[in-house]
N, C-alpha and C positions, 0 to 999 in steps of 0.2 A: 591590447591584451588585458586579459583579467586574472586578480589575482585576490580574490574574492574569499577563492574555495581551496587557498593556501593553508589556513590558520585562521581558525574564526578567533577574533582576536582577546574578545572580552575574558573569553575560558581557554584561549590558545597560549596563552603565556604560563597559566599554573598548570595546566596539559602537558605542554612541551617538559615546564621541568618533574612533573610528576613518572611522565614517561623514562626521561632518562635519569631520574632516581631508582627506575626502577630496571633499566640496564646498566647501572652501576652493579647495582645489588645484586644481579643475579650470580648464582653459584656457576664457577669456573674453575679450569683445573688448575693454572696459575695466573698469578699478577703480575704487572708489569713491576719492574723492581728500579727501574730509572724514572725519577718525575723531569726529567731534562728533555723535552721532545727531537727527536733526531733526525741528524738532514736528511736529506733524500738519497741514495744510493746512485752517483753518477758512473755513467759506462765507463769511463776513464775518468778515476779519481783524483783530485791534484789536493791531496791532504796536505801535501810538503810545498807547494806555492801559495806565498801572500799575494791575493789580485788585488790590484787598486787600481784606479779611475775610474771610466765609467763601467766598465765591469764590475773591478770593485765597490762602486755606489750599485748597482743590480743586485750584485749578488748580497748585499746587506740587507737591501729594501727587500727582497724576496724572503730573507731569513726571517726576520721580522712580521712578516706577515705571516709566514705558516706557523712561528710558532706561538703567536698570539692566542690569548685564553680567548679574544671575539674578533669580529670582523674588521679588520683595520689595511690599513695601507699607508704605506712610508716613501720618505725620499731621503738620499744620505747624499750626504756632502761626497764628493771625488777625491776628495783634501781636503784638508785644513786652508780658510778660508777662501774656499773652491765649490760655491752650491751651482748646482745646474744652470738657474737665469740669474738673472743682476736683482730678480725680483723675486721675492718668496711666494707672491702670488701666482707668478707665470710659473714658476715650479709646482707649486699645488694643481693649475689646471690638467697636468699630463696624469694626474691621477683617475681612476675612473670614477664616473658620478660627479666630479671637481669641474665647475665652471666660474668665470670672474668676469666681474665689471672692473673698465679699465675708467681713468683722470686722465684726461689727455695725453693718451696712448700706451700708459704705465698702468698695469695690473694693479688695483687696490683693495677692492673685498673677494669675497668667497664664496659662491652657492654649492651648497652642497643636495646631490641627490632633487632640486628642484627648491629647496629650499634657501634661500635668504642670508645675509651675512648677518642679519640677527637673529638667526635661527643656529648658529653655531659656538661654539663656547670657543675662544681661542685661550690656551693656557702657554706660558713662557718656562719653561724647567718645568713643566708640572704645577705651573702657579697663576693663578688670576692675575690679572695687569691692566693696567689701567687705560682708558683710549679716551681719544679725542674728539667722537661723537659723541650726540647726544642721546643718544641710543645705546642700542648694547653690540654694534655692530663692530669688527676690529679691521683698522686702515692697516694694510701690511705694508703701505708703501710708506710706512715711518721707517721700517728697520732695514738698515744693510744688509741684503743677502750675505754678502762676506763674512758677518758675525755670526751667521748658525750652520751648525753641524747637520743637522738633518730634525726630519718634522714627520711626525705620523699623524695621519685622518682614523681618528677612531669612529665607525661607522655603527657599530653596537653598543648599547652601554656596558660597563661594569661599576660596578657599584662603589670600586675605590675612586672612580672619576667624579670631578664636581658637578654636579646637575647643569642643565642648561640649553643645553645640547641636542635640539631633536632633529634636524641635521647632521650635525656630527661634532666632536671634541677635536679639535686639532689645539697639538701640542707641539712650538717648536721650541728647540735646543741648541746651547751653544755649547761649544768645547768645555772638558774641564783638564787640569792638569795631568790630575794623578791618570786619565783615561791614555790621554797623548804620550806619557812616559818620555823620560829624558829629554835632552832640549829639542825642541824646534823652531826654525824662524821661517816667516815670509813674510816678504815684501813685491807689491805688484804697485805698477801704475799702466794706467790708459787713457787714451783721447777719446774723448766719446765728439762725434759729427752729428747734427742733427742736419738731416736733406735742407727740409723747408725753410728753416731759420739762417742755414749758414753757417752755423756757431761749433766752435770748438772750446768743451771743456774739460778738465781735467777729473782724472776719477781715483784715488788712493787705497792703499789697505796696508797693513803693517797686522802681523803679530810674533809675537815672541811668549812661546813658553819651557818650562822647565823645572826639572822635580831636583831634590836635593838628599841627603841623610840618607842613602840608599832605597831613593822611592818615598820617603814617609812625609814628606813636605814636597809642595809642589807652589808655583805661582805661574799664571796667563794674563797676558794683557795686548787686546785688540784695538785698532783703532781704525775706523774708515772716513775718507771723504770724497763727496758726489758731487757734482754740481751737472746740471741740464736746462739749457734754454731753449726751450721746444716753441714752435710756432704750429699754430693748428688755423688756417682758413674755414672759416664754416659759414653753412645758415640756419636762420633758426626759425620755425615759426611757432605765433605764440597757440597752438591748439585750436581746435574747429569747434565753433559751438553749435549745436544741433539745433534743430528744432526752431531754427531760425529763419525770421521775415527779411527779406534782402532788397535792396531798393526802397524808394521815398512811400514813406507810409498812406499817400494819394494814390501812387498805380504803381504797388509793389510786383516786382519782375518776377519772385517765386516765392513761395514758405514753406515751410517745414524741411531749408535744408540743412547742410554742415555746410557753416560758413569758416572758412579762413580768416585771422583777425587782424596778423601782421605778415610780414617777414621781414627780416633781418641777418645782414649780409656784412660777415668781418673777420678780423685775426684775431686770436688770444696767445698775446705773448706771455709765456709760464716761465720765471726766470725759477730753479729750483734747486735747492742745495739740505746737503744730507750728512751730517756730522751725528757718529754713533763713536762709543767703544765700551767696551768693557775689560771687567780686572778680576780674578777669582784666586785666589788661594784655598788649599785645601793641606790638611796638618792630621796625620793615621799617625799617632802616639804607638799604634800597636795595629796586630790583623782585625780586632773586632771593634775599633774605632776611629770612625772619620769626621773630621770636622771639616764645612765649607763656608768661605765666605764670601759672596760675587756681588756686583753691580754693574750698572748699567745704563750709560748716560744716552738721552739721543734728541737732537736737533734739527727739526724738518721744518723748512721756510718753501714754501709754495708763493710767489709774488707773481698775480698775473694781471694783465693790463690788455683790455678790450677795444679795438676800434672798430664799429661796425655804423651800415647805413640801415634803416628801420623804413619800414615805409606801412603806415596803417590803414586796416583796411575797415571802415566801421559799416557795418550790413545796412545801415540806414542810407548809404552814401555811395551805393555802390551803384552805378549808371548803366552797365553792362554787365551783363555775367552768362557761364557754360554751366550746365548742370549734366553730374555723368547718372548711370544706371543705377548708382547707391546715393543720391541724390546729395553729392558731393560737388563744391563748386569748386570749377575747374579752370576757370578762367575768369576775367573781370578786368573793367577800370571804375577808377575811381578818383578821389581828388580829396586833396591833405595833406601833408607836409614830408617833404624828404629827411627824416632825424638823422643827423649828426650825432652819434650815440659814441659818451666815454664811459667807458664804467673800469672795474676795477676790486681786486678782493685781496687779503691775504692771509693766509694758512700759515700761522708759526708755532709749531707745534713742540714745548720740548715734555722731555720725557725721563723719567727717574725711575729706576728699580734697584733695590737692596735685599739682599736675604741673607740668612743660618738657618745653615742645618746641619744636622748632626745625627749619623747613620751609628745604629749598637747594636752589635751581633754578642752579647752574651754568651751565647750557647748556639751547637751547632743549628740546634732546631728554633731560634729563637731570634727575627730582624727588628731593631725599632727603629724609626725616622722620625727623629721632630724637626722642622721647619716653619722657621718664620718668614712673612717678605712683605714689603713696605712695597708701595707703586704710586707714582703720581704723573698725570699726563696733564699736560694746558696747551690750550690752543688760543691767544693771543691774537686774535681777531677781530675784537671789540673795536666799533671806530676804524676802522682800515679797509672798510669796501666803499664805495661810490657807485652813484648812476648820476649821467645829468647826460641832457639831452639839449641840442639848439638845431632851429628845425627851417627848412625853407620851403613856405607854399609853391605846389607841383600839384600837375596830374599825372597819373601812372598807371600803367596796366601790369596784370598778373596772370601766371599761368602757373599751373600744377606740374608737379614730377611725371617726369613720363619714362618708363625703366627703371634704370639704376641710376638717372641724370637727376639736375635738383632743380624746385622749384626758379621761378626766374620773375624779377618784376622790370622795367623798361618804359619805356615814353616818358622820361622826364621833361621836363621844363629845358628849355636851351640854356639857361645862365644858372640852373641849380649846382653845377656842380665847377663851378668857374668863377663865378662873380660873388663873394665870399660877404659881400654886404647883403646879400638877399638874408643870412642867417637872423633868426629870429629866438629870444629868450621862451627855455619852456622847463621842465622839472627838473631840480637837481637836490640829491639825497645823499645822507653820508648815516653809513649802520657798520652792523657787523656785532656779533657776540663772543663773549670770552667764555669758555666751556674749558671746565676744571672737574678732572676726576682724582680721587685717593680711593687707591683701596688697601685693605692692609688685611694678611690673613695668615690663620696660625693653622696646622695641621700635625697629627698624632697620626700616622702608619704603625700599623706591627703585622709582621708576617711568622705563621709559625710553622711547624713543620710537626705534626703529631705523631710520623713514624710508623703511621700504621701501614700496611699493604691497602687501603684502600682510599684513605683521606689524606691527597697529597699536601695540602698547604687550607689554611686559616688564614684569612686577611681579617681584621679589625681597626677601629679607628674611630676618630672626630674630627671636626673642624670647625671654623669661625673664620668666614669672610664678609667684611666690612665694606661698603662701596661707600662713597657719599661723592655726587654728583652735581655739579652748578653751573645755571646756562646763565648766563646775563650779558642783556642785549645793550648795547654801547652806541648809541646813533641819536643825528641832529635831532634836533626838535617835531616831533610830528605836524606838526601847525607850520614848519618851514619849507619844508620839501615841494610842496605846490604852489607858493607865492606868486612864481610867473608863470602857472602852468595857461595854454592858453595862447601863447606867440603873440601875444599882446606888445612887445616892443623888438627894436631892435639891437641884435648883439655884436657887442665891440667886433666890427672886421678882422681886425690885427688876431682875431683868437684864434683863427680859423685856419688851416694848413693844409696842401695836399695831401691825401693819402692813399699810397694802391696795393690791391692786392695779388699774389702770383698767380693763385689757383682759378679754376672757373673760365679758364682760356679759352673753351669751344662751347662755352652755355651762353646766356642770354640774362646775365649778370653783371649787373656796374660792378667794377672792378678798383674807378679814382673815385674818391667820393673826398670831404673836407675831415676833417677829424680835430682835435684842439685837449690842451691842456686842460685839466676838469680843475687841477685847483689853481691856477689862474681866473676862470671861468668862474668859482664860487668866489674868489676875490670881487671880482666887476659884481656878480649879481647883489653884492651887497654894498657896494660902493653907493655914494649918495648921486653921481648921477644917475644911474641906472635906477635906484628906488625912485628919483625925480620922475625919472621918463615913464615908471610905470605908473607911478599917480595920474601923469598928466592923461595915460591914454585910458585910464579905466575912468575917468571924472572923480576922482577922489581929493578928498583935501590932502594939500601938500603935508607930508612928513609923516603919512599912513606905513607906508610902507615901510621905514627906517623905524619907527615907532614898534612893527612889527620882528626886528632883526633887534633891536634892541632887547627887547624883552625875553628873544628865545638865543642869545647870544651866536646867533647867525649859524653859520655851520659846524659849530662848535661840540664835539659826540660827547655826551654826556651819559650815565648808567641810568635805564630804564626799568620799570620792575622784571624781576626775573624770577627763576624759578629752580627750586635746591629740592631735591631728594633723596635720603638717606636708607639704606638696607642694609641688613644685616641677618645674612642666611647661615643658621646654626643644623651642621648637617652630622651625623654619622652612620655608619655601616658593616658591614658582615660579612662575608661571601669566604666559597671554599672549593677545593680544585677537587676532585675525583677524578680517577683514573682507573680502569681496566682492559680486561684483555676478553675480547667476546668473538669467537670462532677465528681467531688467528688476527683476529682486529684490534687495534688500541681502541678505546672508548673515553675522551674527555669529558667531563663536566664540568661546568662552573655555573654555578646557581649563586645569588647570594641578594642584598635589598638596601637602600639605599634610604633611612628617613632626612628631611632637609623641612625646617620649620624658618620661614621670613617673617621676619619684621623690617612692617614700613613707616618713615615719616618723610610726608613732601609739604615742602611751602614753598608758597608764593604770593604776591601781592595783585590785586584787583579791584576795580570798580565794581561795586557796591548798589547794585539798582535798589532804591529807596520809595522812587514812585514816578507816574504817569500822568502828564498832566495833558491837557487840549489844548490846543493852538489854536487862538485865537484869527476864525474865516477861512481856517484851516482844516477840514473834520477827517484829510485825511492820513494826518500824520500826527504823534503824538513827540512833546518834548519829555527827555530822561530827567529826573533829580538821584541825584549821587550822596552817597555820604561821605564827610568828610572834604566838603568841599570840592569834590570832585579829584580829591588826591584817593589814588590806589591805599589801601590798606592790607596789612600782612594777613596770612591765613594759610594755617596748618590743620593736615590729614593726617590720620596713621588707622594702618591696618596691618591685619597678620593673616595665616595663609600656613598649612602645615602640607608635603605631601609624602606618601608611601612609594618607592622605585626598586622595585624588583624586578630583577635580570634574570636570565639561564639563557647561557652558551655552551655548545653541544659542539664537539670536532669529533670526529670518526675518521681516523687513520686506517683506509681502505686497503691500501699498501704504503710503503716507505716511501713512494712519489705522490700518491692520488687522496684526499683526502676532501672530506665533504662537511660541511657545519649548519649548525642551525639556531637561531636567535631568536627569544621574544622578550619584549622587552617592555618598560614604561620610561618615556620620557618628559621633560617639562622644557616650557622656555620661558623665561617672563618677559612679561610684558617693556617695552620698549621704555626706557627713561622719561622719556620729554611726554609719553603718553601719560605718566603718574603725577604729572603736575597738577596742581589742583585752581590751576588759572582759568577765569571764564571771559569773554568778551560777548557786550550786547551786543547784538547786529540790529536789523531793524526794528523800527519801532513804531508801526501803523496797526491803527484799526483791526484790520484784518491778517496783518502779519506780524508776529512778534517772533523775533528770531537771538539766539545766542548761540556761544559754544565755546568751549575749553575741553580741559583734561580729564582724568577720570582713575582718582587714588584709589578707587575701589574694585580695579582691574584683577579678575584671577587669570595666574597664568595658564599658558597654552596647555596643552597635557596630550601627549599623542601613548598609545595603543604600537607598537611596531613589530612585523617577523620577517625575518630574514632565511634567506638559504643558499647558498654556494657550493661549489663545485671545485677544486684548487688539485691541480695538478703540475710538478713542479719534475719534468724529467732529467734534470740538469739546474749546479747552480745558480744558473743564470739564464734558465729557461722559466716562466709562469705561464698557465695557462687557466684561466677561471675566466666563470661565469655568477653571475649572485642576481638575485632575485627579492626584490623588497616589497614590503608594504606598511604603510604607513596611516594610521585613522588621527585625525587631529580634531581634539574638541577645544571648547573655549575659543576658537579663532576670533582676533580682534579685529572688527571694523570700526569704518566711522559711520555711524546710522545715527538719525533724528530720535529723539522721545519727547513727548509732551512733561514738560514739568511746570509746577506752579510757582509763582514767584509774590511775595507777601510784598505789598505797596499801600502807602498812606491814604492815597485815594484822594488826596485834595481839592482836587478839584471834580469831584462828584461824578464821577464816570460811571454811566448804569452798568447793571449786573447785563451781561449778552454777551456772545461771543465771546470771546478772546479776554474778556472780566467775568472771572466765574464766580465769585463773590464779591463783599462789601470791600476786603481787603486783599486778593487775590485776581490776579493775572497768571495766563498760562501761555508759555511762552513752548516754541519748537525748538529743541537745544541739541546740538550734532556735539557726538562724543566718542571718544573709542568706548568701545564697550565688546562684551563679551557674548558673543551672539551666535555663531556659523560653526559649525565642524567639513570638514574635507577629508580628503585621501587620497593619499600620494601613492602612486605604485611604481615599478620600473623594474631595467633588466639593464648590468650591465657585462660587459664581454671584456676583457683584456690577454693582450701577448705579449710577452716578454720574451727576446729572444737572441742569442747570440752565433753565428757560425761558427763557430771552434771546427766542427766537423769539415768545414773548407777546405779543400789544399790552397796551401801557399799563401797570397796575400787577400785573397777573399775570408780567411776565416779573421781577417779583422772586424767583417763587419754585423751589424745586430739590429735589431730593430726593434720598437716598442708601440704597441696599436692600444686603442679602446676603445669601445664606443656605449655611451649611456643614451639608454629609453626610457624617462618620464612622461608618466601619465595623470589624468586627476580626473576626479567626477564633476569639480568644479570648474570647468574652463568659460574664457572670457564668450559671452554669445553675442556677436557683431550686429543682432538685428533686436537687441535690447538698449535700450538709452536709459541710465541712470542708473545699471546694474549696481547693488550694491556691494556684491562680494566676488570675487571669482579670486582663484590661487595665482598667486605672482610668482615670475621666476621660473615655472616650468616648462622646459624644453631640450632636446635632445641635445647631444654635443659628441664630436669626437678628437680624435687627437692621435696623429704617428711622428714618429719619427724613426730615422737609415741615424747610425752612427757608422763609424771607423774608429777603429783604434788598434793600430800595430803599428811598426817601425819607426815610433816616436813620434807618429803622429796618430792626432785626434779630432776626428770631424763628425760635426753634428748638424741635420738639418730635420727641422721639426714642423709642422701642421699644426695648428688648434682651428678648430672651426666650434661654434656653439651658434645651434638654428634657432630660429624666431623664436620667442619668448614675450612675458607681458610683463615688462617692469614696474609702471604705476599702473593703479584700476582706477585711481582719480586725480590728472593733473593738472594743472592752466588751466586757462577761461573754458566752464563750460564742465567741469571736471570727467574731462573724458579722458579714457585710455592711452597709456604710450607704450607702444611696441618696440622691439627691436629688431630689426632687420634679421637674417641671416649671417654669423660674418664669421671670412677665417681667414687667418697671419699665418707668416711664415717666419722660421726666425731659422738662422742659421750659426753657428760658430765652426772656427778651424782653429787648430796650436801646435805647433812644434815644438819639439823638445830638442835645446841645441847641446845639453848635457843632461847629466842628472842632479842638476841646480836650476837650469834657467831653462826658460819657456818661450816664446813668441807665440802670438794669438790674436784671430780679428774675430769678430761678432757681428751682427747682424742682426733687428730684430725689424718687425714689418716689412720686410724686404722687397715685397711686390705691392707696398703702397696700399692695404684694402683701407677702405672708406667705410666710419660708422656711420649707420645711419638709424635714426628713432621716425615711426610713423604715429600716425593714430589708428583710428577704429579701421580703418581698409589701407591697407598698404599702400594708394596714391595719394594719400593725408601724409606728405612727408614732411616729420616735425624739424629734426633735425641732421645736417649732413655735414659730418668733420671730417677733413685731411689730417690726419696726423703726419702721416708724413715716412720714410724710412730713418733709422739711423744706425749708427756704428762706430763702434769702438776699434782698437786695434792697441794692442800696451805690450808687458813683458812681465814678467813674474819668475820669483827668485826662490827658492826652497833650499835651506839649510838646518 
């Protein structure tokens, strides 16, 4: 569908609010004399019932939404520390437009509307917070659902919200005292089962709060703890490269097809634990002032440990092969080594947030809010990943996915996987980086109230948020990690151990394969027999290789250059409600702009190309000089960047149910962190090819054009029904594209002017960089129902249901019969989502749907840098609870229930990259409310 000739966008956003400035204005016989918008008029009105649980989380989230100055959408807590899923993410998905990418089977980012988890601003209270990417992306799988109240998707701008956002602002919220009034306690515990693993772990939540002095003092304090050891069987292949000659380069079997490069067949055990709380008081001296003061601890360990078998496939070497109609190989054998692959990573994520604030109502028509908040995330990474491989000479065949089955490789060698002295020494590497955010930011609210019949409220304001970001990468020696690449020797037997796996029962998949301890394994490769043996088989002088482990302190992770970027975006703004009454109709407005001026500084450290010299019988390759000895040296960027963000949001209260809106808007996103590094790496350096790449501090941010329009019909409180309709123009889009740049060299050694030396002192080199290059446009439609039987008889009206479905669309999509596409939009695809609840007679049952259809995650990944798609996929998640009084609970849960399988392809869906079992699991616990 098209949505073109919606709002031409350039003049459709000061259109839109010129328009409804001017059915504000227009003369009528009266004004509306409430600026408080009002609910809906239900047939049977229950004024005098408090609803809570899921009804009561419906009927919030619906209030919320209609009475929103722009397009948004909520989820509310059931209770007090009671959110829908265990996960803030899987909660987000049931919203419409809301789609996520899951970490082994746990919901962790957000796309919103087709857009990216760095396309969305997540705020905590209303507040910037700090993450553990190195990006601008937010992991939701840090925070305990338990610890927040509820979260709205702000899918329009307004001008009080902080930029960032062209997907959308989500905002989520924890309890505060003075809100909960008088004491409350809970306490819950559960057993969380994981199917595949076996495992049972324990899951905690406590909180306690309570107000004092007749209301005027309050204090809350949360605490949760998680633990999950999941097991995920998978394969993985390493990407297809195109365009590729297959067989011995004498009597090659075919060319120009997509070759397959590996595959790899294993478990990843994720042992994973999650310790959050927090503590808030809050102290109203009097009615027109409040003070708060909250924080926010939180501690996420992801520790996972890989065993899998590798088996390589190098297109030169391949003896046999199938080619399909997309000239895709489909089948093959070949001959190379069965790898023994350990690897290994870990995620320690902890996490800090602090704030004050302080709400003054001086006068009736008069709110101020200053707020302070302090945020720091680290992720503790550095040195704590591994790969190392020992590998045993085999031949093997392979064959492609056929359905929804997964690739298979087979014909091994008779003693590969049995006779544990065939194992052979080959790479092993120890990395990982420490990535440290702070941010700290101040803001000045004031809301007024002018009094007049027509201008309901004045918003003004400032702010200053501070980011400052550090990636630094922690890992052995670069010059160590290949020492025995090669299977040049043999590796201690004793390392070697069986190892099987469950899944893969009816495929055509080894299943026992050896596996072995990786730091045992880097003990032997540096031990002097083992460097002995390698001397003796490469003919080198004895004590070459110990000589080598010497010098790089063997696999010992030491800090490599890295790279720090600092921002600090100074923003303020304006905006103002309107209200009137036009042929029996309410008419809102809210127009208002948004300026935000950054400042950048990034540094990082880099080699230094100096000059080009010739190689001696050699003409066609050229050796690098460095400065500095070949040591990295520092080097800092700074830039600035100012933009203009003006909004208008239009609601038209049709009737007291039926009510219709309209947005246009400008938004910004900037550019991804690790993109602003100002780090370069040479790559080749021949004749005819001179190659580099790095970051690029000179990146402007994205900037999208957006209008919106909806439809919201709310018959009942706890009935929604809308439709909305977006569009979205995005310029600046950031790719990685080549540019020719010239590089100043000494020229020593006399290299004529020609080619790739364009003068006496200049080389031009082809350098890949993000850069600011492509515009797109996103469109879409989406539907949702919200809905409850009340009207039932008897035990049917306990039950209610909740549907959506979103349609994205783009002019940029991926073209399957292009190779080396440089842009197309990622992330866009449709998605839906139901769920049947129950709830009467003290009990509460829920079972839920998300499905999100094929989508294109990378546009450049693995060898080859082709595309990864995502399959189609959709979970089932269920819960049920009893209520055995009006204190205590029983409850079981459920999430994947029927087992779906993720799977990631390439450029045609029988390129199957990757295939993981997560597996089902389930909780079952109790929970105490007092």
């Amino acid at each position: 569908m098209r949505f073109d000739d919606l709002v031409s966008l350039r003049g459709g956003l000061f259109a839109t609010t010129a328009l409804a400035g001017l059915l504000v204005l227009a003369p009528t016989s009266a004004y509306a004399q409430d600026t408080t918008p009002q609910p809906p008029i239900d047939p049977d009105p229950l004024t005098d019932i408090i609803v809570t649980g899921i009804r009561g989380s419906i009927e919030s989230s619906a209030a919320q939404k209609r009475e929103a100055s722009g397009i948004l959408d909520a989820i509310s807590s059931e209770d007090l520390g009671k959110f829908p899923d265990a996960n803030v993410a899987e909660s987000l998905q049931r919203i419409p437009g809301v789609a996520i990418d899951r970490s082994n089977g746990e919901g962790q980012s957000v796309t919103v509307r087709g857009l990216g988890p760095t396309f969305n601003t997540v705020l905590f209270n209303g507040r910037s917070f700090a993450s553990d990417n190195f990006n601008r992306a937010f992991s939701f799988d840090l925070i305990p659902a338990e610890l927040i109240s509820g979260a709205q998707v702000y899918k329009s701008a307004l001008a009080p919200l902080q930029g960032g956002g062209i997907g959308a602002t989500i905002n989520v919220e924890t309890p505060r005292p003075l809100d909960v009034k008088g004491f409350r306690g809970i306490v819950s515990g559960k057993a969380l089962y994981e199917a595949n693993s076996e495992k049972v772990t324990p899951q905690l939540f406590g909180l306690v709060s309570n107000t004092f002095d007749d209301g005027r003092f309050g204090l809350l304090a949360s605490i949760s703890y998680q633990r999950r050891i999941a097991s995920i069987d998978r394969t993985t292949t390493d990407g297809y490269i195109p365009n590729t000659t297959i067989g011995p380069s004498s009597a090659p079997i075919a060319r120009n097809v997509y070759a397959p490069r590996n595959q790899d067949v294993g478990n990843t055990r994720d042992d994973r634990t999650r310790l959050g709380a927090t503590v808030v008081g809050q102290f109203a001296p009097n009615d027109t002032l409040t003070f708060t003061v909250d924080g926010l601890y939180n501690r996420f360990k992801s520790d996972q440990e890989t065993r899998s078998l590798g088996s390589w496939f190098e297109p030169s070497s391949y003896a046999t092969a199938t080619i399909d109609e997309n000239r895709s190989v489909t089948a093959l054998t070949t001959s190379g080594n069965a790898d023994f692959i350990a690897s290994g990573s870990v995620r320690e994520t902890t996490t800090y947030q602090a704030g004050f604030n302080t709400e003054w109502q001086p006068s009736d028509s008069l709110r101020m809010v200053l707020d302070a908040s302090w945020s720091r995330a680290k992720n503790d990474g550095g040195g704590r990943n591994f790969f190392a491989v020992i590998g045993s000479p085999s031949a093997y065949s392979w064959t492609a996915a056929e359905g929804g089955g997964v690739p298979s490789t087979f014909g091994y060698g008779p003693a590969v996987f049995s006779n544990p002295a065939l194992g052979r020494t080959h790479i092993a590497v120890v990395g990982g980086n420490d990535v440290t955010e702070l941010v700290n930011e101040f803001r000045w609210n004031n809301e007024w109230q002018p009094g007049g019949d027509l201008v309901r409220m004045v918003r003004f304001g400032a702010m200053r948020t501070m980011r400052d970001k550090d990636n630094l990468p922690i890992t052995s020696d670069p010059n160590i990690g290949c020492v025995y690449c090669g299977y040049s020797t043999l590796a201690d037997p004793t390392l070697l151990t069986p190892f099987s796996l469950k899944s893969f029962s009816g495929d055509n998949v080894p299943r026992n394969f050896f596996t072995f301890d990786a730091r045992r394994y880097l003990d032997f490769l540096a031990s002097p027999a083992a460097t002995t043996a390698l001397d003796l088989a490469r003919g080198q002088p004895a004590g070459t290789t110990a000589a080598i482990y010497a010098a790089s302190n063997g696999y010992a992770a030491t800090p490599q250059p890295g790279a720090r970027v600092k921002e600090t975006v100074y923003a303020s703004y304006v905006d103002a409600d309107f209200e009137n009454e036009i042929g029996g109709m309410t008419l809102f407005v809210n127009i208002g702009a948004r300026y935000e001026y950054t400042q950048l500084s990034s540094s990082g450290q880099q080699l230094q190309l100096t000059d080009l010299l010739p190689v001696t019988g050699d003409p066609t390759i050229y050796n690098g000089v460095y400065a500095n000895g070949r040591e990295a040296i520092p080097i800092t960027r700074r830039s600035n960047y100012s933009n203009l963000l003006p909004a208008a949001n239009v609601r038209l209260s049709i009737t007291p149910q039926l009510q219709m809106r309209v947005a246009a808007y400008r938004t910004l996103t900037r550019p991804a962190i690790g993109d602003l590094a100002p780090s370069l790496d040479i790559g080749t350096l021949r004749p005819a090819t001179l190659t580099a790449s790095g970051g690029n501090p000179a990146l402007r941010p994205y900037s999208a054009d957006n209008a919106d329009l909806s439809v919201e019909w709310y018959p009942t409180r706890t009935t929604t029904l809308s439709a909305a309709v977006f569009f979205k123009k995005i310029d600046d889009f950031v790719i990685q594209s080549f540019a020719l740049e010239d590089f100043a060299i000494a020229n020593a050694g006399g290299l004529p002017i020609g080619g790739l030396i364009v003068g006496p002192n200049a080389a031009r080199f082809s350098v890949r960089r993000p850069r600011n290059a492509e515009a797109l446009e996103v469109r879409g439609l989406e539907l949702n129902l919200v809905h409850t039987l009340d009207w039932a008889p008897g035990v049917l009206s306990g039950l209610g249901v909740q549907a959506n479905a979103t349609f994205v669309d783009t002019n940029r999509p991926f073209d399957v019969d292009q190779v080396g596409q440089s842009f197309a939009a990622e992330g866009i695809g449709n998605s839906q989502n139901a769920t049947v609840f129950y709830e009467k007679f003290g009990v509460s049952a829920r079972l839920a749907y998300n499905r999100r259809e094929r989508f294109l995650q990378t546009l450049a990944g693995g060898p080859g840098n082709e595309p990864v798609f995502v399959r189609n996929y959709g979970q089932f998640d269920g819960s049920a609870a009893l209520n055995i009084n009006s204190f205590a609970q029983v409850f079981v849960e459920g999430t994947n229930l029927f087992n779906a399988k993720y799977i990631t392809t390439g450029r045609f869906d029988n390129q199957v990259l990757t295939f993981q079992n997560f597996g089902p699991r389930y909780d079952a616990g109790v929970r105490f409310s007092f």
